[in-house]
Backbone as CSV, one residue per row, in Angstrom:
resi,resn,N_x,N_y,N_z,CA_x,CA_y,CA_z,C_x,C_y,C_z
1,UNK,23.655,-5.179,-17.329,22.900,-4.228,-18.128,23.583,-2.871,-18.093
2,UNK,23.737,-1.925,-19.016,23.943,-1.159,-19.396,23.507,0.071,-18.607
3,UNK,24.216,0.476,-17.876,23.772,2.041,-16.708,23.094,2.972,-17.280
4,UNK,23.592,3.320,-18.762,22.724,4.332,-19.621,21.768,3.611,-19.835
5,UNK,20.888,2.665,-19.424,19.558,1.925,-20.278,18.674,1.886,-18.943
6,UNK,18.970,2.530,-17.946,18.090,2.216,-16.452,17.683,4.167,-16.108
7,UNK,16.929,4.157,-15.434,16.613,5.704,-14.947,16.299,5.306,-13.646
8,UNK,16.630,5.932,-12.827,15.862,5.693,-11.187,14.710,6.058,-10.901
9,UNK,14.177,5.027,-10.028,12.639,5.344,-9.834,12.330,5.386,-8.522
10,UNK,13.042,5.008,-7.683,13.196,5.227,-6.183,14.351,5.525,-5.414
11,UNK,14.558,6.325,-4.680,15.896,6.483,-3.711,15.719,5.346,-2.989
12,UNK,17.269,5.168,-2.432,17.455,4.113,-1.265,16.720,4.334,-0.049
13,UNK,16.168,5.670,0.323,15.604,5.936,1.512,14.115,5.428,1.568
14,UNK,13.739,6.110,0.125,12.249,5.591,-0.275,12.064,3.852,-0.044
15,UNK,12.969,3.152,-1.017,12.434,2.027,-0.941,12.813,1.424,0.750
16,UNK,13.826,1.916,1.427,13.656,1.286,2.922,12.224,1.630,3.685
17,UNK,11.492,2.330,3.361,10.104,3.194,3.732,9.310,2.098,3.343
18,UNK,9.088,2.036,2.213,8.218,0.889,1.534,8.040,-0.058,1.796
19,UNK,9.625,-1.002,2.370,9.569,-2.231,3.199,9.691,-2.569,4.056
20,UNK,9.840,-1.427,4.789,9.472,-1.455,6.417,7.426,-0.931,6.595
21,UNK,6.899,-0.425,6.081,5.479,-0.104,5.458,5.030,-2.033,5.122
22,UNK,5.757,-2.219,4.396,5.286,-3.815,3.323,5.595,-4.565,4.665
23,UNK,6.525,-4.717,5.652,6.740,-5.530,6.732,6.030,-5.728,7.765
24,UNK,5.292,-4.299,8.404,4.928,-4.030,9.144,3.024,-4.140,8.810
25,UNK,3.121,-4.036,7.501,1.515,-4.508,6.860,1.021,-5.951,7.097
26,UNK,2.382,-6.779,6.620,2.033,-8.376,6.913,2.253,-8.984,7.759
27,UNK,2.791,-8.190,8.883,3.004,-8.701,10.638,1.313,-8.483,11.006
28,UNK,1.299,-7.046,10.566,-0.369,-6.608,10.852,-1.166,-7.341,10.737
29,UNK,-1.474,-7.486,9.120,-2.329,-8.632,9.318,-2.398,-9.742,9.719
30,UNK,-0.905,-10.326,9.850,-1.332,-11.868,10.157,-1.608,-11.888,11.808
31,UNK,-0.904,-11.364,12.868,-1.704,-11.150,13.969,-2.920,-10.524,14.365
32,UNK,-3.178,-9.797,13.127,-4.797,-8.963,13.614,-5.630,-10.290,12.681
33,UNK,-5.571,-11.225,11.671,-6.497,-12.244,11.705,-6.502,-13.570,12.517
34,UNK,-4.755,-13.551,13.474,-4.845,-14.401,14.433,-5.879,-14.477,15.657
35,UNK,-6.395,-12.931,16.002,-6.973,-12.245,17.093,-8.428,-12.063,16.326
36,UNK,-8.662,-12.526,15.078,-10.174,-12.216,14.831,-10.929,-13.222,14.959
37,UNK,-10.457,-14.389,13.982,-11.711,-15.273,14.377,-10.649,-16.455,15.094
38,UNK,-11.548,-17.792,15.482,-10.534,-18.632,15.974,-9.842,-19.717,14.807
39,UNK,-10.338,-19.700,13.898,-9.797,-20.734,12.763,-8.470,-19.864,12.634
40,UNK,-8.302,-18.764,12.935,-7.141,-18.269,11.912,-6.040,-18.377,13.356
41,UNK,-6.295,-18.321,14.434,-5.664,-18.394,16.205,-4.423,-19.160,16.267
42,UNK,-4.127,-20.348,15.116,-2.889,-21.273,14.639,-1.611,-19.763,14.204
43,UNK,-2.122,-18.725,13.742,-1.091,-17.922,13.348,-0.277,-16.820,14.773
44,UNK,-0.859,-17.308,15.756,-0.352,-16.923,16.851,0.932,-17.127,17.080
45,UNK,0.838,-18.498,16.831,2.685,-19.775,16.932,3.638,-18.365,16.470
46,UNK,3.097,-17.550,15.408,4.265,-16.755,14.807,4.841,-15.873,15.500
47,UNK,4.280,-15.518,16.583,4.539,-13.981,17.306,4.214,-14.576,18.818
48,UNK,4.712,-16.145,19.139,5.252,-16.479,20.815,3.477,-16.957,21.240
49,UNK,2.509,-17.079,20.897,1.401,-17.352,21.480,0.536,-16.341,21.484
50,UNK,-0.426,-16.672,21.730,-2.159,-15.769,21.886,-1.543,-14.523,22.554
51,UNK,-1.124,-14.422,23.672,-0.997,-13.370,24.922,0.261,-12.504,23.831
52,UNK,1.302,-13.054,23.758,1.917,-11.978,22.971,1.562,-11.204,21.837
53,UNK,1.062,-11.968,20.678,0.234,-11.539,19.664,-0.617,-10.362,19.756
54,UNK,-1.286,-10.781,20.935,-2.131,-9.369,21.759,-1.692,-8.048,22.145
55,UNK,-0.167,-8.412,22.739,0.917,-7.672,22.679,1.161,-6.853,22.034
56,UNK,1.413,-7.311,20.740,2.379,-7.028,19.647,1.855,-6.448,18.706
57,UNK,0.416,-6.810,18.402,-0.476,-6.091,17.377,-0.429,-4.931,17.453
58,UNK,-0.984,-4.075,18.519,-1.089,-2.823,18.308,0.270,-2.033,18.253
59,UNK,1.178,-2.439,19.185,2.758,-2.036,18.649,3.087,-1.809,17.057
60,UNK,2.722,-2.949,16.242,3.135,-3.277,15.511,2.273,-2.139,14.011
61,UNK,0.924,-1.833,14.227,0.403,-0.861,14.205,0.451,0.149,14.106
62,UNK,1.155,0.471,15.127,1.943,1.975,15.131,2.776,2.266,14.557
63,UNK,3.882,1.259,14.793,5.194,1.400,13.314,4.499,1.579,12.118
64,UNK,3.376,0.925,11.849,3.046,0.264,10.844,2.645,2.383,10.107
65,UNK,1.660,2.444,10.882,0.659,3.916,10.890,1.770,4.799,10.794
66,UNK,3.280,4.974,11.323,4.411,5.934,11.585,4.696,6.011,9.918
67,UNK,5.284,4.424,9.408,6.290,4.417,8.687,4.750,4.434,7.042
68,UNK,3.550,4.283,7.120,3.094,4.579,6.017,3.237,6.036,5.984
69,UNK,2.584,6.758,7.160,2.648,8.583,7.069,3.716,9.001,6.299
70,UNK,5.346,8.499,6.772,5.841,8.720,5.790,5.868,8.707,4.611
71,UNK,5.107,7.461,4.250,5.524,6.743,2.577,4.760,8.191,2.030
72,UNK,3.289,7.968,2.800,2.682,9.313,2.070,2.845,10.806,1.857
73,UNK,3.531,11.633,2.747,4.172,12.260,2.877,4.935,12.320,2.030
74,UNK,5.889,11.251,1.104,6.612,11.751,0.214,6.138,11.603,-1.293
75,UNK,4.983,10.501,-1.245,4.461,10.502,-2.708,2.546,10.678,-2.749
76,UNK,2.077,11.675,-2.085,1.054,12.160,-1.840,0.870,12.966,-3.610
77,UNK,1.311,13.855,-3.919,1.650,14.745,-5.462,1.859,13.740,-6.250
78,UNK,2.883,12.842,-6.273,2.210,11.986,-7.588,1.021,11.173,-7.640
79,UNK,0.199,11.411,-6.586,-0.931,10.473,-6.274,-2.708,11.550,-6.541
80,UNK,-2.238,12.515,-6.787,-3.193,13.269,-6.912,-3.802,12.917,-7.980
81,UNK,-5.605,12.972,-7.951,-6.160,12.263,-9.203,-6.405,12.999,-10.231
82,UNK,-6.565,12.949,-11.466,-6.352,14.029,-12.476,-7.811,13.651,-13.638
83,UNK,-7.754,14.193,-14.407,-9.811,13.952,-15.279,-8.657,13.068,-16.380
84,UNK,-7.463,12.684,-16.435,-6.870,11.309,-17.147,-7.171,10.520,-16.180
85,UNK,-7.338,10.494,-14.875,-7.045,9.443,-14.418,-8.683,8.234,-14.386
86,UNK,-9.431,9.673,-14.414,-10.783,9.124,-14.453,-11.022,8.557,-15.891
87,UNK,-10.791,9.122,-16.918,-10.625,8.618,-17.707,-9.939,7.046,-18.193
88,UNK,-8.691,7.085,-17.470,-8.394,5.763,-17.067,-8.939,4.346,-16.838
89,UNK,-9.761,4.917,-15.795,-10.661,4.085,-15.323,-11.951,3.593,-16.140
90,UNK,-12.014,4.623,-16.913,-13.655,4.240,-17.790,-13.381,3.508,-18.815
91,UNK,-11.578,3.650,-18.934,-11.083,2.768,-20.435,-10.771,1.355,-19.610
92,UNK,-11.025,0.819,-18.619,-10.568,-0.370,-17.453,-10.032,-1.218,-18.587
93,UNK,-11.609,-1.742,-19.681,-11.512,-2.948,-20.518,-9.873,-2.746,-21.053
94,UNK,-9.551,-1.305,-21.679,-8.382,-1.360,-22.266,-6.764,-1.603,-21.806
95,UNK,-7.074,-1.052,-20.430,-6.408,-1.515,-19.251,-5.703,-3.145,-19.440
96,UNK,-7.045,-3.771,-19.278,-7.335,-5.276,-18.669,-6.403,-6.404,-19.970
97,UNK,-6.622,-5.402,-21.598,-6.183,-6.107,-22.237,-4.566,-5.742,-22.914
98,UNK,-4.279,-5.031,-22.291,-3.004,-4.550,-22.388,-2.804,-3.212,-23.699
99,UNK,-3.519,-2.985,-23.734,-4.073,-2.191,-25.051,-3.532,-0.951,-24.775
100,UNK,-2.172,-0.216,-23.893,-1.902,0.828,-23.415,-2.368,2.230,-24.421
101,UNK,-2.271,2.046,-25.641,-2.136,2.805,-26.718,-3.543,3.398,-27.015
102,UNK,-4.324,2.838,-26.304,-5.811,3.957,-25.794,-6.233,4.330,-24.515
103,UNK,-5.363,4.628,-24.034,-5.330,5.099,-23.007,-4.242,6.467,-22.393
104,UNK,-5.192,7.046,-21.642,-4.208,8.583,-21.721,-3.035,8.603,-20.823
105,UNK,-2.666,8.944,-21.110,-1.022,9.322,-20.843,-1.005,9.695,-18.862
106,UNK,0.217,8.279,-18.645,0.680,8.096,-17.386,1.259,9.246,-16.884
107,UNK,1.288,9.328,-15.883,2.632,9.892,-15.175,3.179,9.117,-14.458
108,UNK,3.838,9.335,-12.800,4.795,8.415,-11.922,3.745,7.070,-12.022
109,UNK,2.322,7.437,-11.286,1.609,6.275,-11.265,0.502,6.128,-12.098
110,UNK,-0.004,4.883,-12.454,-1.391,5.046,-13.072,-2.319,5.115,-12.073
111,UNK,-3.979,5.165,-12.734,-5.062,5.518,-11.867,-4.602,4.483,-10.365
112,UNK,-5.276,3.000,-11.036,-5.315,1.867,-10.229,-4.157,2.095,-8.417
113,UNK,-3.140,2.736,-9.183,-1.875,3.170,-8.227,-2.513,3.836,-7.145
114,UNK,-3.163,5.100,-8.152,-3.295,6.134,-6.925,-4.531,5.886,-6.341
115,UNK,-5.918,5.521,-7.021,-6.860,4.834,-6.128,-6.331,3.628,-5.185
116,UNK,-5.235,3.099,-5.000,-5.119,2.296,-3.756,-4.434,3.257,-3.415
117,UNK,-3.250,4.000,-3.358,-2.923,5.161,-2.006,-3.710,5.822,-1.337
118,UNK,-5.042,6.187,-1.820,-5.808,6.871,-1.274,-6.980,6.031,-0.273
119,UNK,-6.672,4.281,-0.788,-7.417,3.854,-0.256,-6.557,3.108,1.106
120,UNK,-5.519,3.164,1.214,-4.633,2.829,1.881,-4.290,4.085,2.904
121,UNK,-4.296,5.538,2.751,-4.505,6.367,3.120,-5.585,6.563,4.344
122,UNK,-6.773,5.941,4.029,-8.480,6.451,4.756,-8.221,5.262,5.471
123,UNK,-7.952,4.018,4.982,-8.264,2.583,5.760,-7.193,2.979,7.330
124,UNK,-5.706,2.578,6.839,-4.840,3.179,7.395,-5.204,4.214,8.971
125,UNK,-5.631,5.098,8.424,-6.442,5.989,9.278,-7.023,5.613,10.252
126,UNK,-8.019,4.788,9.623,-9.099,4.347,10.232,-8.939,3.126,11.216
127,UNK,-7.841,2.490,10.596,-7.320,1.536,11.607,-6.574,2.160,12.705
128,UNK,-6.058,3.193,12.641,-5.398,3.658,13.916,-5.896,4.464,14.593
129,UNK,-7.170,5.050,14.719,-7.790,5.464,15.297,-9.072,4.799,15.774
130,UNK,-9.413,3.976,15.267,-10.348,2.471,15.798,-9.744,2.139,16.504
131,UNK,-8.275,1.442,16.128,-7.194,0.356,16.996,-6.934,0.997,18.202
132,UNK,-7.029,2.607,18.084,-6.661,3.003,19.502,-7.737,2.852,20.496
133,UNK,-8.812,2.923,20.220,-10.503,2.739,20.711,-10.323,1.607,21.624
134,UNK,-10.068,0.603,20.481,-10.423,-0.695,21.233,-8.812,-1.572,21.791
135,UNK,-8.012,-0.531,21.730,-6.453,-1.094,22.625,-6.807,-1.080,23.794
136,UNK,-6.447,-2.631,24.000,-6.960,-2.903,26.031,-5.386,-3.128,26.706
137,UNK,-4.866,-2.940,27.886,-5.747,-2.043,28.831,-5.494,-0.798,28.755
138,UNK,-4.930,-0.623,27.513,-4.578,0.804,28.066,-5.753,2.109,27.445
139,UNK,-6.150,2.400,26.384,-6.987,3.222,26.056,-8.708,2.940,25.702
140,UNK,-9.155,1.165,25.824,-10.314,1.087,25.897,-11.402,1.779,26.684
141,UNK,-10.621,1.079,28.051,-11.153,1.988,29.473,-11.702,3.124,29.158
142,UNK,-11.597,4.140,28.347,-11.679,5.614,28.461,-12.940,5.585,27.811
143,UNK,-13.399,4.457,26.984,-14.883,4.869,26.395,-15.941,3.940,26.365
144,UNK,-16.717,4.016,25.904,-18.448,3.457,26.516,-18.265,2.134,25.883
145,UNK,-18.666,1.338,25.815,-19.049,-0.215,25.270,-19.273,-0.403,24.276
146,UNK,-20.482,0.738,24.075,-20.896,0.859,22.625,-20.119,1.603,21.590
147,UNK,-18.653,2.380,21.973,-17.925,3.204,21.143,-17.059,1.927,20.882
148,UNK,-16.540,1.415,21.672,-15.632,0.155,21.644,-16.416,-0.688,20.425
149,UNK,-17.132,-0.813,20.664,-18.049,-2.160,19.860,-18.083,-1.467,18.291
150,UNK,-18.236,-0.470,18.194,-18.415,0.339,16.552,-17.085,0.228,16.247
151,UNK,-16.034,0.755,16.884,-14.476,0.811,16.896,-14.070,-0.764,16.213
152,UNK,-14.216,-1.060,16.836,-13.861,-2.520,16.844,-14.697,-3.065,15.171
153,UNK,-15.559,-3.020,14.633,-16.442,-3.173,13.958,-15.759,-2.204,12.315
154,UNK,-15.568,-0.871,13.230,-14.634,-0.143,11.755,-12.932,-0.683,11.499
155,UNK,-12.682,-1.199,12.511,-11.298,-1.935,12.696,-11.505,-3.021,11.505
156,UNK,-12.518,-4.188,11.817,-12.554,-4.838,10.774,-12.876,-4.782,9.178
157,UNK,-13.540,-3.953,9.531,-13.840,-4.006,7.865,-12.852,-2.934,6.956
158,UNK,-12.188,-2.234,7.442,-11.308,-1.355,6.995,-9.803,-2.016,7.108
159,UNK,-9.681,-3.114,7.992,-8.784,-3.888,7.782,-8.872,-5.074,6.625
160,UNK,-9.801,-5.476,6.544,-10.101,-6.513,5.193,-10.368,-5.654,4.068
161,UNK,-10.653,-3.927,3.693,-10.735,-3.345,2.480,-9.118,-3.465,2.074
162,UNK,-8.313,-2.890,3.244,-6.913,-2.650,3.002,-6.100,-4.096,2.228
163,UNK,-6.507,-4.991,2.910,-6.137,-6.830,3.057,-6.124,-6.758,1.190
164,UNK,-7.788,-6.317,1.011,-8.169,-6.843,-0.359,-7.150,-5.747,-1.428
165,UNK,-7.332,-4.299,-1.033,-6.296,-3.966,-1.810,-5.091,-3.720,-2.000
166,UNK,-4.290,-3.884,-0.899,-3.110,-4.787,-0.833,-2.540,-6.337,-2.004
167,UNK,-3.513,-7.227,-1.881,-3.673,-8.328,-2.510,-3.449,-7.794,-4.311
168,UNK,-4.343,-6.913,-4.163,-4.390,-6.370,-5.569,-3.254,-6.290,-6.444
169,UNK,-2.365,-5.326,-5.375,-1.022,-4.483,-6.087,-0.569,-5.763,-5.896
170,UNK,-0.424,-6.760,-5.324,0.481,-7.880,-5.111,0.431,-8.360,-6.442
171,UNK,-0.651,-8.789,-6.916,-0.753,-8.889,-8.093,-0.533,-8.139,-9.403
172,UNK,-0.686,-7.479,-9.366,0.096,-6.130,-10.477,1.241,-6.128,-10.498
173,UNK,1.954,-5.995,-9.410,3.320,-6.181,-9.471,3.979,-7.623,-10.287
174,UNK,3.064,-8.522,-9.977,3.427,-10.207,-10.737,3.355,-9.337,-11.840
175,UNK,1.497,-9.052,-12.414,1.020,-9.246,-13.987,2.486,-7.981,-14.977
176,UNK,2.390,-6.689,-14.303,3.469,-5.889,-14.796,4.794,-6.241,-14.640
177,UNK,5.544,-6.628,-15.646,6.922,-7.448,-15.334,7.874,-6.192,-15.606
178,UNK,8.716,-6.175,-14.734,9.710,-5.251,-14.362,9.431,-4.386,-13.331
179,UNK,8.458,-4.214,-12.804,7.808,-3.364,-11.627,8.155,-3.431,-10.335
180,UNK,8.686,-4.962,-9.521,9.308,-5.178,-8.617,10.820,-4.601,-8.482
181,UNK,11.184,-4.990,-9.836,12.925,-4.200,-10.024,12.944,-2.610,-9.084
182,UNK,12.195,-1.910,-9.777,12.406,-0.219,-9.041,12.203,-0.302,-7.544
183,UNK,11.776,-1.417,-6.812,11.332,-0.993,-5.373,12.456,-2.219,-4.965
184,UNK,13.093,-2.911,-5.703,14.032,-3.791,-4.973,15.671,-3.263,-5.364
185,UNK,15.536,-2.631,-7.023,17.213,-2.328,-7.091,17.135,-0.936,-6.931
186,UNK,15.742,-0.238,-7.248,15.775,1.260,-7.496,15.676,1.913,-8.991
187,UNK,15.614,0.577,-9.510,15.868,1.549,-11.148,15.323,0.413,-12.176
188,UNK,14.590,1.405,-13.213,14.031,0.163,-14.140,14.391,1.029,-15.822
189,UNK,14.455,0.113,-16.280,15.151,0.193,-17.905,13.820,1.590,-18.401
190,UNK,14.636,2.358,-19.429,14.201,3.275,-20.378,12.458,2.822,-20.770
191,UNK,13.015,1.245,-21.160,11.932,0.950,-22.291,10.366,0.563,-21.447
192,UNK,10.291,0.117,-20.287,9.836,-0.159,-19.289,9.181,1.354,-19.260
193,UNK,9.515,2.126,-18.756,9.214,3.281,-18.125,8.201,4.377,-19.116
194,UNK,9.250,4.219,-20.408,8.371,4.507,-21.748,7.262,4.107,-22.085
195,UNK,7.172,2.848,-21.376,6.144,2.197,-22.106,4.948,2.024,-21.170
196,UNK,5.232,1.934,-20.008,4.258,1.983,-18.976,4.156,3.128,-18.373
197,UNK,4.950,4.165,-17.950,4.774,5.499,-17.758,5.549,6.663,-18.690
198,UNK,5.061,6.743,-19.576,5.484,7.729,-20.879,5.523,9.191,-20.360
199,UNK,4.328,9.576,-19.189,4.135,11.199,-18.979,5.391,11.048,-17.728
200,UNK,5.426,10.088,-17.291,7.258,10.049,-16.349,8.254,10.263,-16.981
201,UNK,8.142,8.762,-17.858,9.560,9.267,-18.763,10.224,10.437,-19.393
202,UNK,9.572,10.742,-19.642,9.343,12.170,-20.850,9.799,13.354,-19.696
203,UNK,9.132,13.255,-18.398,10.040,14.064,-17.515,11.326,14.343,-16.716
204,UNK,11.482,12.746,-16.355,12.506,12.347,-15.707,13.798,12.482,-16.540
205,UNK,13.306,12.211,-17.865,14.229,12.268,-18.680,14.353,13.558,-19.898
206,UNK,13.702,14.598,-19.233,13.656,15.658,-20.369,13.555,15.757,-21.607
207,UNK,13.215,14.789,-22.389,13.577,14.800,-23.998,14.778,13.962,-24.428
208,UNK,15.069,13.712,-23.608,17.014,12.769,-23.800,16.447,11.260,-24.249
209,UNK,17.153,10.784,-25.368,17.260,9.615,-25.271,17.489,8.486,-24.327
């Protein structure tokens, strides 16, 4: 393909952020649902047995909590919500049917985008400051039974909001074709960008053909 027909949409630094973030999400979960109920306890095998898993989770956590801060840290401003974006949202149906052409004008991300950063943002949070609550042996000890037990309680369900919208973008990324390209080569075609983010294009590219 043609070098003049691509614009960049991620640096090399960015997208190593993203998939060390994307790596460290699905280590997460699959040992934090190995450690929840026992039907799921078979996903232990992945990470050396029960006792390591136990190990490894909250380690894994922390990278996990390090390397999102970053992600956010660098795309927090294009994530800010705007009265298009709400708008966005109230046009969903038009969304749903591909109907871009009533709907107001993108920038880097659409709504859907930035309502999961933000929800990835609070969950995120919330998991690492729960997870630290109820990390045994080292920082449980320090609090009451009943802080542990709520901890533990916001751990889960803020881990299955994240799970579910995670799942989401997984899917978006399928339904929007060309969307994986920018976070795997770094760069996605003119027409792509035009067409799914027009208030980007139009910047990134100043007016230039």
């Amino acid at each position: 393909m043609n070098d003049n027909n691509l614009i960049e949409r991620y640096k090399p630094v960015e997208r190593v952020n993203h998939w060390l973030t994307a790596i460290t999400m699905i280590l997460a979960g699959l040992s934090g649902l190995a450690l929840f109920h026992p039907a799921f306890f078979w996903l232990t095998n992945l990470f050396g047995g029960g006792t390591w898993t136990r190990i490894l989770h909250p380690f894994i956590g922390v990278v996990l909590a390090v390397s999102f801060w970053d992600l956010a840290h660098r795309f927090w401003r294009d994530n800010l919500i705007t009265d298009a974006d709400r708008e966005w949202v109230r046009r969903i149906r038009d969304v749903l049917a591909n109907r871009l052409h009533n709907l107001p004008e993108v920038g880097r991300y659409n709504a859907g985008q930035k309502y999961l950063f933000w929800l990835m943002v609070a969950t995120i949070a919330l998991l690492l400051v729960s997870g630290i609550v109820i990390w045994q042996p080292w920082f449980a000890p320090w609090f009451s039974i009943g802080l542990v037990r709520v901890a533990a309680l916001i751990h889960a369900v803020a881990a299955f909001a994240l799970i579910a919208g995670i799942l989401g973008h997984i899917y978006a990324v399928i339904w929007i074709k060309g969307t994986l390209r920018g976070m795997t080569r770094g760069t996605v075609t003119r027409a792509w960008a035009k067409y799914h983010y027009p208030g980007w294009y139009r910047e990134v590219t100043k007016g230039t053909k």
